[in-house]
N, CA, C and O atoms as a DFTB+ gen file, in Angstrom:
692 C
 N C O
     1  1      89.954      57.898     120.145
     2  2      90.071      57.375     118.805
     3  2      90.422      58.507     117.851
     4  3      89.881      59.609     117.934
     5  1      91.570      58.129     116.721
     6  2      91.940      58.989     116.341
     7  2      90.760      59.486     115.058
     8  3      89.772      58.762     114.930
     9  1      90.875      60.517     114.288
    10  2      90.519      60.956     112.954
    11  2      90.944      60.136     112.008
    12  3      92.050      59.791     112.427
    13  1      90.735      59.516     110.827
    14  2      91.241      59.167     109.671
    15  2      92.245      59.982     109.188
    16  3      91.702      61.067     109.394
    17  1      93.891      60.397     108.430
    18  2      94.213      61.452     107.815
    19  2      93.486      62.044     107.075
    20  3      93.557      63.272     107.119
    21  1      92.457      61.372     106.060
    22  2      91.593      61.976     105.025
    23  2      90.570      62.777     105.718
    24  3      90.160      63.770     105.118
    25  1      90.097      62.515     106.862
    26  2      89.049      62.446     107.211
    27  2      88.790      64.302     106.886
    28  3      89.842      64.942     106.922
    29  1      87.953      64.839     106.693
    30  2      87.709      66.535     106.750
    31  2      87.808      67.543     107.829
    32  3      87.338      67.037     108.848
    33  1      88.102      68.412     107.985
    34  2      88.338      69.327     109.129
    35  2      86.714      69.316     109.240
    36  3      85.868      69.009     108.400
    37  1      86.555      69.888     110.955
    38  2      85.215      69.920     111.752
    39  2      85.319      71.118     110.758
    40  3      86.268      71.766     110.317
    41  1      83.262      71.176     110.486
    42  2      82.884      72.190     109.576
    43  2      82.992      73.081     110.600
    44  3      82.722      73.007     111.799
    45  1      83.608      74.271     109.634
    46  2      82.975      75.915     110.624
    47  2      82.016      76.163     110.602
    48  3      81.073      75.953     109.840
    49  1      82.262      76.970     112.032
    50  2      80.996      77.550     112.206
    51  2      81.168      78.894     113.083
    52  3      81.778      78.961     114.151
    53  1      80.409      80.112     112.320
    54  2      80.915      81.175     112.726
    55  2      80.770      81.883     114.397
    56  3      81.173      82.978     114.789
    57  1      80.016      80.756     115.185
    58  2      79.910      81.178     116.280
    59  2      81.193      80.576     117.042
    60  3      81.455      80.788     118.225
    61  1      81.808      79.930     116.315
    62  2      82.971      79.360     117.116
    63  2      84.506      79.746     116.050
    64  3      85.418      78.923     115.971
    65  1      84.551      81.001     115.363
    66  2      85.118      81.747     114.826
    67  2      86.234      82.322     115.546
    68  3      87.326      82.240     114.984
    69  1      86.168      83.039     116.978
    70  2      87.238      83.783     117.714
    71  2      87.292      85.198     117.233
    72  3      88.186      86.036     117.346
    73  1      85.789      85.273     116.514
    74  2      86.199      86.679     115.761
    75  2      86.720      86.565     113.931
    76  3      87.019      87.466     113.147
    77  1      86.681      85.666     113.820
    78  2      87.755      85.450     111.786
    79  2      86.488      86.074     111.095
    80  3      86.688      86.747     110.083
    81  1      84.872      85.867     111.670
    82  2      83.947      86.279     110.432
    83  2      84.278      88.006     110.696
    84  3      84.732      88.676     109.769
    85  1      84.099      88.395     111.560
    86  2      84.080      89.896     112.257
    87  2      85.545      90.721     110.956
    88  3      85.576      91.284     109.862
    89  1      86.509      90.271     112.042
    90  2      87.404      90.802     110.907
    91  2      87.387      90.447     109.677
    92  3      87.310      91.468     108.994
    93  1      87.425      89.327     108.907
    94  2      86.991      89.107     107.400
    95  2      85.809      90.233     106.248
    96  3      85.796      90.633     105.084
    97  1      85.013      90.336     107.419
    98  2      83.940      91.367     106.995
    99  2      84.096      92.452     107.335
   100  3      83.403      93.312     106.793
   101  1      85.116      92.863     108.419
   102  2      85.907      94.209     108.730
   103  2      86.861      94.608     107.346
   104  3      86.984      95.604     106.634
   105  1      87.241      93.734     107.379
   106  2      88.391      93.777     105.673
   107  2      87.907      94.204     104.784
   108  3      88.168      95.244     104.178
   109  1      87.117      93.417     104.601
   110  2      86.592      93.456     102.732
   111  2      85.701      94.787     103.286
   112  3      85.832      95.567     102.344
   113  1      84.947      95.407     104.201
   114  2      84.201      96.450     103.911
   115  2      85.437      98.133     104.236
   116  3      85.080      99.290     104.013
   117  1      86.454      97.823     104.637
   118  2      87.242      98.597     104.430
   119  2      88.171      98.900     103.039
   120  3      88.681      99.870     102.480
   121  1      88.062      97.538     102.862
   122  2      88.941      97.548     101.185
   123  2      87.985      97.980     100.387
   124  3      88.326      98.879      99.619
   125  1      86.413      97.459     100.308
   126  2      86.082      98.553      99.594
   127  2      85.792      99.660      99.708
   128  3      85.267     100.054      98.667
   129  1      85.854     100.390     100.428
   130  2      85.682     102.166     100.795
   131  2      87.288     102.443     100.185
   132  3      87.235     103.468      99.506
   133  1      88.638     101.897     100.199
   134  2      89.660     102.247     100.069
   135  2      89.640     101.977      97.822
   136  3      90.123     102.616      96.887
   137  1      88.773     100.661      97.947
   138  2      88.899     100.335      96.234
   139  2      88.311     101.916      95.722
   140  3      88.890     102.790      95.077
   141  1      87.064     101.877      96.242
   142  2      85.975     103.133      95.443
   143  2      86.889     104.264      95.694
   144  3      87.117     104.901      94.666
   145  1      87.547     104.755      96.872
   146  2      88.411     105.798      96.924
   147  2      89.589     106.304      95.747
   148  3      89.923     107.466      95.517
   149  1      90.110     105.033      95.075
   150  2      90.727     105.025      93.727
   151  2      90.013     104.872      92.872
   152  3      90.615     105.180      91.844
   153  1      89.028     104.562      92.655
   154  2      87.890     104.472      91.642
   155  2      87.727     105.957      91.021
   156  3      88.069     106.421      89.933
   157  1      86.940     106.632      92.365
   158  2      86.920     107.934      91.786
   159  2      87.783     108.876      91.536
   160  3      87.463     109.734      90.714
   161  1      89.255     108.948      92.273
   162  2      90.277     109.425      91.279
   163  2      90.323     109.166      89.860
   164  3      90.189     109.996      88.961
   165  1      90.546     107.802      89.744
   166  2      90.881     107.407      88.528
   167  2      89.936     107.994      87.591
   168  3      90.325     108.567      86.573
   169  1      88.551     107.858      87.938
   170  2      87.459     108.345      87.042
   171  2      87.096     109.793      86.645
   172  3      86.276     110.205      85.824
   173  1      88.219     110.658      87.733
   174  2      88.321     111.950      87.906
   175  2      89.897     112.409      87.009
   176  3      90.087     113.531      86.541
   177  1      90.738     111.435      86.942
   178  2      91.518     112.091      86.457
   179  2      91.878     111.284      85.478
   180  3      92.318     111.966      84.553
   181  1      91.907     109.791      85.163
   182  2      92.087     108.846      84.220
   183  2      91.912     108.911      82.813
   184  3      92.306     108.316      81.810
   185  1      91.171     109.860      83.118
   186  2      90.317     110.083      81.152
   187  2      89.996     108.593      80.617
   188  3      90.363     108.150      79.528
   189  1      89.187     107.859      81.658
   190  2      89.182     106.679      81.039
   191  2      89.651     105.810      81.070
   192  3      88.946     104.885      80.665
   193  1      90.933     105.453      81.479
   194  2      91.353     103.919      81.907
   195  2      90.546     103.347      83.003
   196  3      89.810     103.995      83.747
   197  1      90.774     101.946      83.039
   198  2      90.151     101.086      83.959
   199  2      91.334     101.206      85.089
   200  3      92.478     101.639      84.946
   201  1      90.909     100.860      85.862
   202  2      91.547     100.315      87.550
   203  2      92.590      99.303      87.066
   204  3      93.691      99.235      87.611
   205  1      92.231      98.494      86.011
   206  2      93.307      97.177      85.651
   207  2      94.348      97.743      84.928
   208  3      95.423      97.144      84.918
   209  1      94.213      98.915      84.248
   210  2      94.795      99.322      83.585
   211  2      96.028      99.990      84.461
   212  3      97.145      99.473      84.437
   213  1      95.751     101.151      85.219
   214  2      96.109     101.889      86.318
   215  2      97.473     100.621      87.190
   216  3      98.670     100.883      87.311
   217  1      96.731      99.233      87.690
   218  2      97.437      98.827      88.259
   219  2      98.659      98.448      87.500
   220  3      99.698      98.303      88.145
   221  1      98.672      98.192      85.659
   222  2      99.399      97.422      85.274
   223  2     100.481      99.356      84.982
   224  3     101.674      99.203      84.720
   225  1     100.119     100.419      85.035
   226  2     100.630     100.968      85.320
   227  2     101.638     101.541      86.522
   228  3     102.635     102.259      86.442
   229  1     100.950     100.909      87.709
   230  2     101.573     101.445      88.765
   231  2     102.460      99.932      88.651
   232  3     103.652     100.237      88.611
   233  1     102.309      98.564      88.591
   234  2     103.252      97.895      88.583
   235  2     105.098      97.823      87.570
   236  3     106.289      97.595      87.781
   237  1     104.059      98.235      86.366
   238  2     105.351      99.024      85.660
   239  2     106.304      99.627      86.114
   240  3     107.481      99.268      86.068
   241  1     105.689     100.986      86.782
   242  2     106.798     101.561      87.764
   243  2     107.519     100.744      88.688
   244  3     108.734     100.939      88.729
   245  1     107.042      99.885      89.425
   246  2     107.735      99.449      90.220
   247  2     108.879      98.670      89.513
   248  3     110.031      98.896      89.886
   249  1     108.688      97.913      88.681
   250  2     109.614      96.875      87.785
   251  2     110.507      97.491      87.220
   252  3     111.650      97.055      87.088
   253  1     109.970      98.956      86.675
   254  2     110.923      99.831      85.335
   255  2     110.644      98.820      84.395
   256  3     109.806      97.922      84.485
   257  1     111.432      99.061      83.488
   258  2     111.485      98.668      81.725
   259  2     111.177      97.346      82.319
   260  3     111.652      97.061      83.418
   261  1     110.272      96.359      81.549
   262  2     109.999      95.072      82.144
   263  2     109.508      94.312      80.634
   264  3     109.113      95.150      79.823
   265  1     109.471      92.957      80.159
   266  2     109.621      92.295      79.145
   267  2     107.492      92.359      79.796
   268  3     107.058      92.506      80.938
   269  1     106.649      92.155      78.337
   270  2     105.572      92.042      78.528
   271  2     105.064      90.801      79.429
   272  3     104.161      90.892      80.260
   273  1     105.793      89.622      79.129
   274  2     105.767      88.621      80.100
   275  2     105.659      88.462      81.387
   276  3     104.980      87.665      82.035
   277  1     106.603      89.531      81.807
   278  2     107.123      89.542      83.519
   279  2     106.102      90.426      83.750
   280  3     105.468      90.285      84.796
   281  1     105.781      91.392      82.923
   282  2     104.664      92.251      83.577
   283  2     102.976      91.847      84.080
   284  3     102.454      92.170      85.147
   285  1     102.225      90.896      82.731
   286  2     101.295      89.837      83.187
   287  2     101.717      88.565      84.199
   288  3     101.032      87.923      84.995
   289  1     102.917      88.487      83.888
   290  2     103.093      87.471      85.335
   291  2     102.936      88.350      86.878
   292  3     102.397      87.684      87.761
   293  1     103.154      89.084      87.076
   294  2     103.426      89.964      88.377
   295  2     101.691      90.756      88.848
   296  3     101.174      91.169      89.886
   297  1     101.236      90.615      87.206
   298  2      99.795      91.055      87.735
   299  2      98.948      89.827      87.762
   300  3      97.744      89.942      87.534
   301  1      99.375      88.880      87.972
   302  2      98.647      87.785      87.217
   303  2      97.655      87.208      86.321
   304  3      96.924      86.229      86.469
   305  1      97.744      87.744      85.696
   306  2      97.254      87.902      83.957
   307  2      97.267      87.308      83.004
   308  3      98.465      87.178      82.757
   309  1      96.657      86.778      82.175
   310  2      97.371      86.208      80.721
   311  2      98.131      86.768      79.637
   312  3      97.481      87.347      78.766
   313  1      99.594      86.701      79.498
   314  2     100.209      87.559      78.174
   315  2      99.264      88.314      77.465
   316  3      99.413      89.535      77.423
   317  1      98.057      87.636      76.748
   318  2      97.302      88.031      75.762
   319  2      96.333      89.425      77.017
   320  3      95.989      90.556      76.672
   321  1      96.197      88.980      77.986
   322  2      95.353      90.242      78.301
   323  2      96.078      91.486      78.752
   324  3      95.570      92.602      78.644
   325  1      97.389      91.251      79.306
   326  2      98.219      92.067      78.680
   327  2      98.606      92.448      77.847
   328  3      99.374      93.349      78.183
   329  1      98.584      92.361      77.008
   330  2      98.768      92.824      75.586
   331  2      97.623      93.375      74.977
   332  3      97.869      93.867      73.875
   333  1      96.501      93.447      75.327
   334  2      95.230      94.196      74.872
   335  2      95.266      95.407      75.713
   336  3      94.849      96.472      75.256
   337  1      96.032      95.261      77.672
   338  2      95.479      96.700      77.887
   339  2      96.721      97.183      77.668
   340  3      96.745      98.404      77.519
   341  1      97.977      96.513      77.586
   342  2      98.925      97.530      76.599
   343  2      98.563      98.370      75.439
   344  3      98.704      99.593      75.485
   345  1      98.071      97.715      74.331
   346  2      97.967      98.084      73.256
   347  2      97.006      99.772      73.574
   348  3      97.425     100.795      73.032
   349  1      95.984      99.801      74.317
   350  2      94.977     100.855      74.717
   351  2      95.777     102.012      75.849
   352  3      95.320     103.148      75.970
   353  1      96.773     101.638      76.484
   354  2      97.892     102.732      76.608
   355  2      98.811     103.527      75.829
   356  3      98.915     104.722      75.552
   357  1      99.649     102.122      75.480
   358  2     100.311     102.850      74.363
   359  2      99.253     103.455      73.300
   360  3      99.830     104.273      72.584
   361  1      98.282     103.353      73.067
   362  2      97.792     104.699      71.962
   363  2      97.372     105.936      72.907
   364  3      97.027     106.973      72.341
   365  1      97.382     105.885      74.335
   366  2      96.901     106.894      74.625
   367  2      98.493     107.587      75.522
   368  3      98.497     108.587      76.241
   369  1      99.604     106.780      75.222
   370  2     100.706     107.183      75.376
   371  2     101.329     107.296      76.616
   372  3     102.198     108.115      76.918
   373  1     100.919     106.574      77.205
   374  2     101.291     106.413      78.662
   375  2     102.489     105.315      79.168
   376  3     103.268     105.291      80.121
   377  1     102.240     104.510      78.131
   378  2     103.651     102.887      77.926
   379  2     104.038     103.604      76.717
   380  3     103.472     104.437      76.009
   381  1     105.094     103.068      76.700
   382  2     105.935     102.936      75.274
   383  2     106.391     101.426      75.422
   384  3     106.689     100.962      76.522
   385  1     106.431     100.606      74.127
   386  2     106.497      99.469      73.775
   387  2     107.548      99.444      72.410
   388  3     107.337     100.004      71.335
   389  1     108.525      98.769      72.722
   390  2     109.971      98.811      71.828
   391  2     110.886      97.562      71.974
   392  3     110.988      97.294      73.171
   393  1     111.583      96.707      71.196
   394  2     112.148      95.510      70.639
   395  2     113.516      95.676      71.399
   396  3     114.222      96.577      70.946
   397  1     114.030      94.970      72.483
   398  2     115.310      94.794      72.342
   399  2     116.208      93.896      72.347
   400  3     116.019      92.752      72.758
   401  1     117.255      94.320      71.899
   402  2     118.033      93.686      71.483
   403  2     118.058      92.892      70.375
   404  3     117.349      93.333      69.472
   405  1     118.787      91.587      70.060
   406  2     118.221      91.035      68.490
   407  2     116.952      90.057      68.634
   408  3     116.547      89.794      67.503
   409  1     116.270      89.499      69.515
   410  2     115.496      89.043      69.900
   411  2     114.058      89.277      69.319
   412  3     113.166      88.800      70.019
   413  1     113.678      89.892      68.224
   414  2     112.802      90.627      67.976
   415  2     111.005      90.272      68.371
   416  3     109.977      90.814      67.965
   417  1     111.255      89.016      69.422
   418  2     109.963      88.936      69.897
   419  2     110.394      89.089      71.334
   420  3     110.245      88.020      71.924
   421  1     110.806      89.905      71.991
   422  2     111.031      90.257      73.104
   423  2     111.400      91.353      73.270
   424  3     112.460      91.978      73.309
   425  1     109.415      91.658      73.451
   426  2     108.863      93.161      74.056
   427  2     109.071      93.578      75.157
   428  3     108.767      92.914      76.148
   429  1     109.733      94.979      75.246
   430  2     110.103      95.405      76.376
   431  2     108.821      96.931      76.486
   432  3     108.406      97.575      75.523
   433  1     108.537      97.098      77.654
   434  2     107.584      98.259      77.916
   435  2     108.231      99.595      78.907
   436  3     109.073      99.353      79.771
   437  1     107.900     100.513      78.743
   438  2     108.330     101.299      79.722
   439  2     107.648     102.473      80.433
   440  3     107.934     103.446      79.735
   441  1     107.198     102.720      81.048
   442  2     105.930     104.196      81.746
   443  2     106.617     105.222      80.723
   444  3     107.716     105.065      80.191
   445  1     105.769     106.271      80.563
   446  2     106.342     107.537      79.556
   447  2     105.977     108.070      80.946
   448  3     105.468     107.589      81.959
   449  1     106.579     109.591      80.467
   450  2     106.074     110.653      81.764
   451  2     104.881     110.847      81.674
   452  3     104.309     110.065      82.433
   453  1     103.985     111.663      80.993
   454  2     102.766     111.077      80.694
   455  2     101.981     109.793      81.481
   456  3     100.907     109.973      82.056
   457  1     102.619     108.548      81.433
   458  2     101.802     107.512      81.959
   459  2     102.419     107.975      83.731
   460  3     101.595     108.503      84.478
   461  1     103.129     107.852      83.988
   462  2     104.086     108.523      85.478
   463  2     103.226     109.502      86.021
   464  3     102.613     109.146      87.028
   465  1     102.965     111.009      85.472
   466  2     102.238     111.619      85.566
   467  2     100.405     111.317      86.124
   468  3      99.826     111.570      87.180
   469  1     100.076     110.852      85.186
   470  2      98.731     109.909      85.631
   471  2      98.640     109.836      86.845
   472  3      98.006     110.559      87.614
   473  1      99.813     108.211      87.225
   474  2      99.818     107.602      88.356
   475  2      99.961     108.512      89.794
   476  3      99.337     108.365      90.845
   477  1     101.330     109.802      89.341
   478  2     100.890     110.243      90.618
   479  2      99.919     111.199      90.540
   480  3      99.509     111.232      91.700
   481  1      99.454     111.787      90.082
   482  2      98.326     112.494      89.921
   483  2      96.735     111.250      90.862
   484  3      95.893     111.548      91.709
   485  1      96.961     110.219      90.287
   486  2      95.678     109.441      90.714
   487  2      96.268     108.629      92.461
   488  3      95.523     107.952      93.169
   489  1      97.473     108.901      92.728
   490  2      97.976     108.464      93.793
   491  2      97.856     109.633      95.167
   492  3      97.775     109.368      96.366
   493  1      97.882     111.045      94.457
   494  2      97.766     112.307      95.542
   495  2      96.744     112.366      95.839
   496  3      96.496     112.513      97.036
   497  1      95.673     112.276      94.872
   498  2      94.142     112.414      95.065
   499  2      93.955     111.276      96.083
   500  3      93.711     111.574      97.252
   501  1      94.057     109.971      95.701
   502  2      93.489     109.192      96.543
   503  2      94.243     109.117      97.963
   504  3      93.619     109.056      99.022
   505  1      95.865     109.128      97.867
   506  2      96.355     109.841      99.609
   507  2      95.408     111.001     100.200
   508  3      95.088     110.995     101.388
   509  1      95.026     111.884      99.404
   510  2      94.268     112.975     100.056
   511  2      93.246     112.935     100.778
   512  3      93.087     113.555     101.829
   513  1      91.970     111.699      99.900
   514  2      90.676     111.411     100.463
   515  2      91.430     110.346     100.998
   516  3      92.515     110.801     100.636
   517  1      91.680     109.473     101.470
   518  2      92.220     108.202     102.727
   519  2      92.504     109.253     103.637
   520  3      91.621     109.294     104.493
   521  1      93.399     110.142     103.806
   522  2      93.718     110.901     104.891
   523  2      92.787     111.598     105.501
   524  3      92.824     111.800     106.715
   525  1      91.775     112.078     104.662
   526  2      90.568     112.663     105.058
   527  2      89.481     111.824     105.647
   528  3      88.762     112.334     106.506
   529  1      89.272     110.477     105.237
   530  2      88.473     109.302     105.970
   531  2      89.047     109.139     106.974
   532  3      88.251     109.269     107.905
   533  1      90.610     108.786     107.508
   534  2      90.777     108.086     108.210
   535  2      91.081     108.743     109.480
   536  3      91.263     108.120     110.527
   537  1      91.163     110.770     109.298
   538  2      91.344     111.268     110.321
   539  2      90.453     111.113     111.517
   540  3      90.891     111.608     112.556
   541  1      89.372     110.563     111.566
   542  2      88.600     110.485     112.696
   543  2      88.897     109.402     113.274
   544  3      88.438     109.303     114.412
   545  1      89.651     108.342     112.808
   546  2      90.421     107.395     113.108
   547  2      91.848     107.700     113.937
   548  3      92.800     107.893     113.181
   549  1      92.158     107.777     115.422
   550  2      92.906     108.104     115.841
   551  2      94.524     107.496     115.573
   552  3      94.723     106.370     115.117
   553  1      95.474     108.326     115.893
   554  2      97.125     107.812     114.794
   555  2      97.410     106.544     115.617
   556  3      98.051     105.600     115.156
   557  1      96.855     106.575     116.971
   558  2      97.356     104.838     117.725
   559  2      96.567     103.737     117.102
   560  3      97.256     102.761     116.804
   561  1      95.648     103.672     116.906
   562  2      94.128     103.088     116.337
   563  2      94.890     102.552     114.537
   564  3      95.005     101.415     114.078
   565  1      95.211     103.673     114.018
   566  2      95.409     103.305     112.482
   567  2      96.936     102.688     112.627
   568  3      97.063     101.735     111.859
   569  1      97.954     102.920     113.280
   570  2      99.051     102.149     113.342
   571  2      99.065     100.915     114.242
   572  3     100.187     100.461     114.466
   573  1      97.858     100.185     114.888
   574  2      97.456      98.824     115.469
   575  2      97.186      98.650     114.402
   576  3      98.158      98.231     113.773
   577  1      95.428      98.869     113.233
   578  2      95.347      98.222     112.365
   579  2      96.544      98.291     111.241
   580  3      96.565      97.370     110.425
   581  1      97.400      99.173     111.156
   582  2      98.273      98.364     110.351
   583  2      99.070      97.831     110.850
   584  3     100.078      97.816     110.143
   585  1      99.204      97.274     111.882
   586  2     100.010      96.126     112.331
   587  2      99.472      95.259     112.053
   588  3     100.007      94.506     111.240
   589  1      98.467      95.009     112.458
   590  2      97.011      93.480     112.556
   591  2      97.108      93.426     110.847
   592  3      97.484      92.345     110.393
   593  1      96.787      94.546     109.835
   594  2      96.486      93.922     108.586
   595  2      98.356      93.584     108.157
   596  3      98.578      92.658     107.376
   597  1      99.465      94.334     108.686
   598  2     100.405      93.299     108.256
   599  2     101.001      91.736     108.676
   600  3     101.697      90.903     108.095
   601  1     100.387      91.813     109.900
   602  2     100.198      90.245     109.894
   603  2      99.401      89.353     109.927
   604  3      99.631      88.219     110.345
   605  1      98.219      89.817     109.428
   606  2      97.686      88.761     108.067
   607  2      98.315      88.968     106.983
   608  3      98.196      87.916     106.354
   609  1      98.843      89.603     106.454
   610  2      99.645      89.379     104.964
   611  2     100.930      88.490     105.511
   612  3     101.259      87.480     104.889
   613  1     101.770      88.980     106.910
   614  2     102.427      87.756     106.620
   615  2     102.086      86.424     107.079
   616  3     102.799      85.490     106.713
   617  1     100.944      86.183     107.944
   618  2     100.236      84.830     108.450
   619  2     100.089      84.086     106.822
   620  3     100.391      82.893     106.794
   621  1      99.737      84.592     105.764
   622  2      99.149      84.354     104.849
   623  2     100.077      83.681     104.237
   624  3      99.608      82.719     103.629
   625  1     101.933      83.870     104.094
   626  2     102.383      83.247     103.545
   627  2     102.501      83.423     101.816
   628  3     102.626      82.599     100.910
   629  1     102.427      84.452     101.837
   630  2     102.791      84.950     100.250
   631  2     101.021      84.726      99.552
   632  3     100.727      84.341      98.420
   633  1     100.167      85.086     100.586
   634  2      99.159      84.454      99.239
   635  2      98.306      85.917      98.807
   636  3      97.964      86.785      99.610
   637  1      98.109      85.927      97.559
   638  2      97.834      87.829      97.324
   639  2      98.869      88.332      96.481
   640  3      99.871      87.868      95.939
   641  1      98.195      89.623      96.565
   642  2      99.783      90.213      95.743
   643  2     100.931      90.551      95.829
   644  3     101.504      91.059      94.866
   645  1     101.574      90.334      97.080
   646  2     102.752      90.707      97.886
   647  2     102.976      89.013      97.866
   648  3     102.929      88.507      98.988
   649  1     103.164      88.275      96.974
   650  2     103.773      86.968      96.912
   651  2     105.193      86.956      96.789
   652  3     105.841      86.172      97.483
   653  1     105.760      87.734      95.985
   654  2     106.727      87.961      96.211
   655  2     107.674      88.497      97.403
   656  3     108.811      88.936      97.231
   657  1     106.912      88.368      98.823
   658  2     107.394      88.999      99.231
   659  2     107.565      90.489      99.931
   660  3     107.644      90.869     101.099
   661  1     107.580      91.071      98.790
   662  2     107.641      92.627      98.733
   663  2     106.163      93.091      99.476
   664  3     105.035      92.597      99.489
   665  1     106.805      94.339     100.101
   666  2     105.203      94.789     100.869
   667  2     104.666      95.333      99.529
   668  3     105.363      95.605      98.551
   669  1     103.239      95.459      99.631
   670  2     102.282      96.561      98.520
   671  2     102.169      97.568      98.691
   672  3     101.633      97.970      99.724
   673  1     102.513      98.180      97.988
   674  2     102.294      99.930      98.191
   675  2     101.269     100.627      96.455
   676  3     101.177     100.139      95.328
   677  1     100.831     101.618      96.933
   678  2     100.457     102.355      95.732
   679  2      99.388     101.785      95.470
   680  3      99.470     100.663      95.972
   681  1      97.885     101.978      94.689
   682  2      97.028     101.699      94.155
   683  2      96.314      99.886      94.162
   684  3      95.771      99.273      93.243
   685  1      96.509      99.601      95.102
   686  2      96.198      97.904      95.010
   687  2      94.661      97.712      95.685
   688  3      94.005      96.675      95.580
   689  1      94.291      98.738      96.288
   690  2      93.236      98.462      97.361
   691  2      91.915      97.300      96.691
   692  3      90.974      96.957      97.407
């Protein structure tokens, strides 16, 4: 006899997992040793920005000059909360924020060297300590798990921040 279509998937249950709780909790306790690893750069060299801040920096770079719009869309954000941690860069001079064309509500942003600077500055540090964690981690060992964690990103089907597609690189941990 069949299932109803509506009917609910059999509840999980982690003894009949195959392993999904194991790695799930393998993940998240590696992502955070890799989050805190940028944490304390940032807190070491940031003078103070947040991590949210940092990312909407390192995404900048990737985009170049980008309309404020496209930039909270890509971090997924609200305009308006973009525009608050803009506003707390640009005074500390790291974005520059300028009108183009005749459009005069269509803000364009851009990394200064200064904000560039930052990023790789908070990007060497944290390559430095990852390389230093992960050396006891043998080079066959760390190029399986990054095979295995790139296909869960692509099993996943765009879901995360690589929706677009594009692999993640730089400061996302």
């Amino acid at each position: 006899m069949m299932a109803p279509p509506d009917a609910p998937e059999k509840p999980f249950s982690p003894d009949a997992g195959g392993g999904v709780v194991e790695l799930v909790e393998a993940v998240g306790s590696a992502q955070s040793v890799l989050r805190s690893i940028n944490e304390r750069a940032l807190g070491d060299l940031g003078g103070g920005i947040t991590a949210t801040q940092l990312r909407l920096l390192d995404q900048l770079q990737r985009l170049g000059e980008s309309r404020l719009v496209d930039l909270a869309d890509a971090l997924s954000i609200a305009p308006s909360t973009a525009t608050r941690l803009c506003d707390t860069l640009a005074e500390r001079h790291l974005i520059v924020r300028h009108r183009r064309g005749r459009d005069r509500r269509e803000l364009q942003i851009r990394l200064t060297d200064e904000g560039l600077g930052l990023l790789e500055a908070v990007r060497t540090r944290s390559m430095h300590e990852w390389t230093r964690v992960l050396a006891s981690i043998s080079e066959e060992d760390r190029r399986h798990a990054a095979r295995v964690l790139a296909d869960i990103s692509s099993a996943a089907g765009g879901v995360g921040d690589a929706s677009d597609g594009e692999p993640v690189h730089g400061l996302t941990a």
